[in-house]
N, C-alpha and C positions, 0 to 999 in steps of 0.2 A: 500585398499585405504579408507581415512576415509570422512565420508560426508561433512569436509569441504573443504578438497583438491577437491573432486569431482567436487564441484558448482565450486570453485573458476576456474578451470580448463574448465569445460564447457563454463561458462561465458567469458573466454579470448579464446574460441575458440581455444585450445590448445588439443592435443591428447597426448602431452609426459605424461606417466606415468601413463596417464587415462586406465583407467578399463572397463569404461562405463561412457553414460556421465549422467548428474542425472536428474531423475524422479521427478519433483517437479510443484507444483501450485503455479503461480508465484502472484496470490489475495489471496483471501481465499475463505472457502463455502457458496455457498446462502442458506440462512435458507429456504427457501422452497423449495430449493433442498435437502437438507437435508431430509426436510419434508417427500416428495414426494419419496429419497431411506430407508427413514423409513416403508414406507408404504408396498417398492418392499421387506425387511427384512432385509437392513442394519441400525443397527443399536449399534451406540455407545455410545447412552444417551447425543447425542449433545446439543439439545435442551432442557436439564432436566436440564442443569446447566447453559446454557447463552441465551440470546435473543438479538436480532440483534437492532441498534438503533432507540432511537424511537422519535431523532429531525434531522430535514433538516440539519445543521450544526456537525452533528455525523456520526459517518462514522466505527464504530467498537462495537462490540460485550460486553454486559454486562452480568455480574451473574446476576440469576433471584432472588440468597438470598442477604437481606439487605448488605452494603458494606460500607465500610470508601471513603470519599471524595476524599480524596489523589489518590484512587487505577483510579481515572478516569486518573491520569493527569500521573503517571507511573504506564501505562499500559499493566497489562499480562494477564487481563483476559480471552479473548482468547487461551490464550499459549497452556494450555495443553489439551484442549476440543479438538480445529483443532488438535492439534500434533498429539490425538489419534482419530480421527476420518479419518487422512490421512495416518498413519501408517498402520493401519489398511488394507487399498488399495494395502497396499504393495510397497507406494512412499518411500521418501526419508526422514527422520527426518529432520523436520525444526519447531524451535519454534520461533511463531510469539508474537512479543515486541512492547511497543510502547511508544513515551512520548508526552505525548500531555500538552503546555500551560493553564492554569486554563481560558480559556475564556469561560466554561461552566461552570459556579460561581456563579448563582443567585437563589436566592429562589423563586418559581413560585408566582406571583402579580395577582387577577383576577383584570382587571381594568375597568371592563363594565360586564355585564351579563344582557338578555333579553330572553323570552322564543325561542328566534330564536337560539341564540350565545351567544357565550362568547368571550370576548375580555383579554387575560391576558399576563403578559409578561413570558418567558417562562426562562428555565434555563443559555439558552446560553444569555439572555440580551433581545432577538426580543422579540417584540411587535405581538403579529397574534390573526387571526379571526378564532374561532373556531365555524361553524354551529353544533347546534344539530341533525340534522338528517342525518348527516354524511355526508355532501358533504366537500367542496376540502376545506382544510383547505389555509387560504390568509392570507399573512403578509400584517401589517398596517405599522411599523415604525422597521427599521434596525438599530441595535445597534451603528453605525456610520456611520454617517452623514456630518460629518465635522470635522474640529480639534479639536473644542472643545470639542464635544463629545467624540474624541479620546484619548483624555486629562485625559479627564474623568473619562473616561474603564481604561484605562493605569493603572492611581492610586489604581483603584481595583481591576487590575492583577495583580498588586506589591504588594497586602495584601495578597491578595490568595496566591501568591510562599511566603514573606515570614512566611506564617501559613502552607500549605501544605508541600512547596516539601524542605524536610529538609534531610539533612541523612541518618537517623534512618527510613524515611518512603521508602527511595532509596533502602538501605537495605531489607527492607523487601519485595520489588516488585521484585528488580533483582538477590538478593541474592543467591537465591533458582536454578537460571540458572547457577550458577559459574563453579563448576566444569563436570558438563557438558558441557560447552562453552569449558575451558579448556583444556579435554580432547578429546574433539572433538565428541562427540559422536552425535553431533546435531549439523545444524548452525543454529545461532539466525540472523532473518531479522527482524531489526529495522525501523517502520514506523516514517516517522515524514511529518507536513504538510507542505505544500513550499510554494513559495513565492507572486506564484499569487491565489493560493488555501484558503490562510488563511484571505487578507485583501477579496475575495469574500465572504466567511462565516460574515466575520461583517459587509460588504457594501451591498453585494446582488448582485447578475449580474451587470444592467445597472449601478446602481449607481458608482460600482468599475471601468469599462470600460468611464462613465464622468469622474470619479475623475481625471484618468489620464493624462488630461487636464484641469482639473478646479482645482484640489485640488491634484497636484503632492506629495508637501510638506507634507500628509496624508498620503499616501505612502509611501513613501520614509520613515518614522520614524516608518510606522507599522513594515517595513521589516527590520531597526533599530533594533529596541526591540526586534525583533521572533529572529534574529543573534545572539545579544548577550545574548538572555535567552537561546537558545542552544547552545551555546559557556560554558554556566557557570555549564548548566546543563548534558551535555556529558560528559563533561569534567569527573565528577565523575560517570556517568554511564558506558563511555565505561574503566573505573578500575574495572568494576564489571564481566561486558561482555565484549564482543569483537565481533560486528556480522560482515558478512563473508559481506553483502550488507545492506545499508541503503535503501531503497526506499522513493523517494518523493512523496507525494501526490500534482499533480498538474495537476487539469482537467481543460484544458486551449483551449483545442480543440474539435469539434465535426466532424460528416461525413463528412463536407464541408470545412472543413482544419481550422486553430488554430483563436480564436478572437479575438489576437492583431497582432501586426506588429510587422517582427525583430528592429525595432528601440525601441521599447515601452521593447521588451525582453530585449535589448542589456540594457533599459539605466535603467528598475526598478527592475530586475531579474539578470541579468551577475552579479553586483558586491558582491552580496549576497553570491551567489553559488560561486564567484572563492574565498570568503573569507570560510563558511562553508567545503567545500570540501576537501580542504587540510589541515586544521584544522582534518576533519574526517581518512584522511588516514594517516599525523601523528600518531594517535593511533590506529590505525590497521586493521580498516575498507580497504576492499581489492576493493566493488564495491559499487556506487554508483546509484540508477535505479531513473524514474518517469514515473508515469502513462501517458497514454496516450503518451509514449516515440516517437511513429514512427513520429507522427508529432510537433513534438518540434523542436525550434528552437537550432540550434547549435553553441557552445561556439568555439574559438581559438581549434585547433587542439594539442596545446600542455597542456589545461587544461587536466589536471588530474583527468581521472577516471568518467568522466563525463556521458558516454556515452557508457558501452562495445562493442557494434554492433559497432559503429561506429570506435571507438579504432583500434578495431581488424579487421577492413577490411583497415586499414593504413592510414587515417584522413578525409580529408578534405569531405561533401557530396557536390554532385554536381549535375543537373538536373536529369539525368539519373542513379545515383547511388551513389557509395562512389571511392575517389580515391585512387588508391597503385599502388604509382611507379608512371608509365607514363601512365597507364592502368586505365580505369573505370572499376569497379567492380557494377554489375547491383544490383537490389534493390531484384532480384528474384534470385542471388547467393549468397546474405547473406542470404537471407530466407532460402536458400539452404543447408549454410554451419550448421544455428542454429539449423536445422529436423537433420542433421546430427549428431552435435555435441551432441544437446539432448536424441534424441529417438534411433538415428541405433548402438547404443553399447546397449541398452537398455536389459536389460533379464528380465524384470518383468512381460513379458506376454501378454501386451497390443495388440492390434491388431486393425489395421484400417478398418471402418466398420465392414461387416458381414465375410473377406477372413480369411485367413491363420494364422497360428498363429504369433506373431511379432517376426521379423526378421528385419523389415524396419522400416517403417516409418509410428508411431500410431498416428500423428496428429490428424484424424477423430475423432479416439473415443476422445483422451484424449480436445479435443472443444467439443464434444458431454458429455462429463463426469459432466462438469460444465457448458452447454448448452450457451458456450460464442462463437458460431456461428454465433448468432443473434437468435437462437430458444428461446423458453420456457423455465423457468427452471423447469416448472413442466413436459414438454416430457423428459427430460435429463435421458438417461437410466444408469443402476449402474447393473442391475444383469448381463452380458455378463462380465464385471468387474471383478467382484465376483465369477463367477468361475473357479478351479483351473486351470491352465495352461496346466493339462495333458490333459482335456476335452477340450478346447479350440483346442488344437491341435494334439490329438490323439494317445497322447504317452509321455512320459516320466516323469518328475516330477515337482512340482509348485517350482516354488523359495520363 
C-alpha cells in the first residue's frame, strides 16, 4: 500500500485494504526540539539549512542561505529538511508545501530610532517597537486599519502576484514534487492560511474581533481577494501536484473554547470554505484539515470534505458527540476510533511510555516525541525513539 492510499484511508477511518494505518506528524518540528534531539545525537542537519520564523505574522520555516522572493510566497522550503528529518524516525513520507499570498512584501523602514528603541516598519507592513535591551518587542500600528488602508495593501498585493507568482516561478517551487506526487511515493500536504487567520495577521487580535462589527465590509473583501487569489493560484498548482489533504491555518480558538460566535462563523467564514472546498476536491485534493479543528465551528453535514472526524462518524455534532444513525457517538469513541485507526495497525516500533514494545496504542510517546502535551519542547525525549525496535522489545528485527 502506497503512502497515499494509507493517509487517505486512515483519514476516512476506513480499514478496507489498509495495511496499517499511517505514522505521521500532523504540524511539523519545533526548532528547539530539534535543537534539543541534536543534542541527545539525532541529527539530520535540520537546522544547517532552515530556521524557523522570525515575524509574529510567519508561521513556516526559511533557508538560512540567501533566497529569491518568490520562494516565500510558493513555498517548499521546508519540504525536504522535515521530509528528512521525519523519515528518518521511520514515519511515513510526507512532503510539506505551501502557498502563501505576497502580504510579506515590504522592505524594512526604520521610522524612529533612540538609544532605547527602534521603531521601523517590518516586512509584513506592521509598524512595532523594538527595545534595545531586548525586552518584548510591541506593535505601534497594524497594517489595517480600515478600508482604506485595505485598499491600499490590496493594490500592493496586486503588484507583488503580478511580479512574483508567474509560472515559470510555480514551476520551479512545485516542479521538482511531480513525479513523486504522481507516483505516489509521498503525499504532499498543502498549507494554506484561512479565513479568520489571515485578516488577524493584518488587523491584530482585538482590532479583527471590532472590525466584525464596525468594519464588516473589510472583511468580507479581505476574504474576497485570499478566494479568488487561491482560486487562480491552485488552479495551476494543484496541475503540478495533487496533495492528498490541504490544511487550514486558522487559530481561532484557545483553552476556553473558540473567539467568535457560530453566527460571526456562519456569516464571514461558511461562504468562503463552501466556495474554496469544492473548487479543491474538483482537482483531487481527497481531505481538507484546520488547526485547532476540535473546536471549530461546524459547516452543513452534507459540505464536502470539510471535516474527516466528523464525516466519518456520520455528520451532524451534537452536545455529547457526533451523530450516526439514531445513535450519538461520544466524543471519546472518535478519539477511540482515530488511536485505533492511526497507531494499532502501526509496526514502526513506537511504544507508549516506558512498557512494551508497540503493539497498541503509542499515543504517549508519539505527544511526548513533539512535546505537544503541554510539556517542554526542550524535555521532549527522541532517544527511546531512536532505538531499534529489537532493543525496545527484546527480539526480533527493526522495520
Amino acid at each position: 500500500m502506497n503512502a497515499w492510499d494509507r493517509e487517505v484511508a486512515t483519514l476516512s477511518f476506513s480499514n478496507e485494504g489498509l495495511d496499517r494505518g499511517c505514522i505521521e506528524e500532523s504540524m511539523y518540528p519545533w526548532d528547539k526540539t530539534v535543537a534539543n534531539w541534536k543534542e541527545q545525537g539525532y541529527d539530520t542537519g535540520f537546522l544547517d539549512k532552515v530556521h524557523f520564523a522570525t515575524l509574529p505574522t510567519d508561521n513556516l520555516y526559511a533557508y538560512n542561505e540567501p533566497y529569491e522572493p518568490w520562494q516565500d510566497y510558493y513555498n517548499t522550503m521546508m519540504a525536504e529538511p522535515v521530509f528528512k528529518h521525519e523519515t528518518g524516525l521511520g514515519w511515513d513520507p510526507v512532503m510539506r508545501i505551501a502557498f502563501r499570498i505576497p502580504f510579506i512584501s515590504y522592505d524594512e523602514e526604520i521610522r524612529e530610532e533612540t538609544d532605547e528603541y527602534v521603531i521601523k516598519r517590518d516586512r509584513d507592513g506592521w509598524v512595532r517597537k523594538y527595545p534595545k535591551n531586548g525586552g518584548l518587542v510591541t506593535p505601534v500600528k497594524p497594517v489595517v486599519t480600515c478600508m482604506e488602508d485595505w485598499l491600499e495593501y490590496k493594490a500592493h498585493i496586486q503588484e507583488q502576484i503580478k511580479r512574483y507568482l508567474t509560472p515559470e516561478n510555480m514551476e520551479k517551487a512545485y516542479g521538482r514534487f511531480r513525479e513523486g506526487c504522481k507516483n505516489k511515493d509521498y503525499v504532499v500536504r498543502l498549507r494554506l492560511s484561512g479565513f479568520f487567520w489571515t485578516p488577524r495577521f493584518l488587523m491584530g487580535n482585538e482590532e479583527q474581533l471590532y472590525a466584525y462589527y464596525d468594519e464588516p465590509e473589510v472583511l468580507h473583501d479581505i476574504c474576497r481577494f485570499v478566494t479568488d487569489v487561491y482560486k487562480e493560484q491552485l488552479d495551476g498548482i494543484l496541475k503540478i501536484v495533487t496533495p492528498s489533504l490541504v490544511f487550514f491555518e486558522e487559530d481561532l480558538s484557545g483553552k476556553n473554547g473558540p473567539m467568535i460566535s457560530p453566527d460571526i462563523f456562519e456569516e464571514f467564514m461558511t461562504p468562503y470554505y463552501k466556495e474554496i472546498i469544492p473548487f479543491l476536491r474538483e482537482r483531487g485534493v481527497q481531505k481538507c484539515d484546520h488547526g485547532y479543528r476540535r473546536r471549530l465551528y461546524h459547516h452543513d453535514s452534507q459540505d464536502p470534505g470539510m471535516r474527516p472526524g466528523r464525516r466519518a462518524a456520520g455528520g451532524r455534532q451534537c452536545r455529547r458527540g457526533y451523530r450516526e444513525g439514531e445513535r450519538t457517538v461520544s466524543h471519546t469513541e472518535i478519539h477511540r476510533r482515530v488511536q485505533q485507526a492511526v497507531y494499532h495497525r502501526g509496526r514502526r516500533g513506537y511504544r507508549k511510555g516506558t512498557g512494551s514494545a508497540a503493539s497498541g496504542d503509542p499515543s504517549g510517546r508519539m505527544h511526548r516525541v513533539y512535546g505537544s502535551s503541554g510539556g517542554s519542547p526542550h524535555t521532549a525525549e527522541i532517544l527511546p525513539v531512536l532505538q531499534p525496535q529489537a532493543e525496545r522489545s527484546g527480539g526480533g528485527t527493526s522495520q
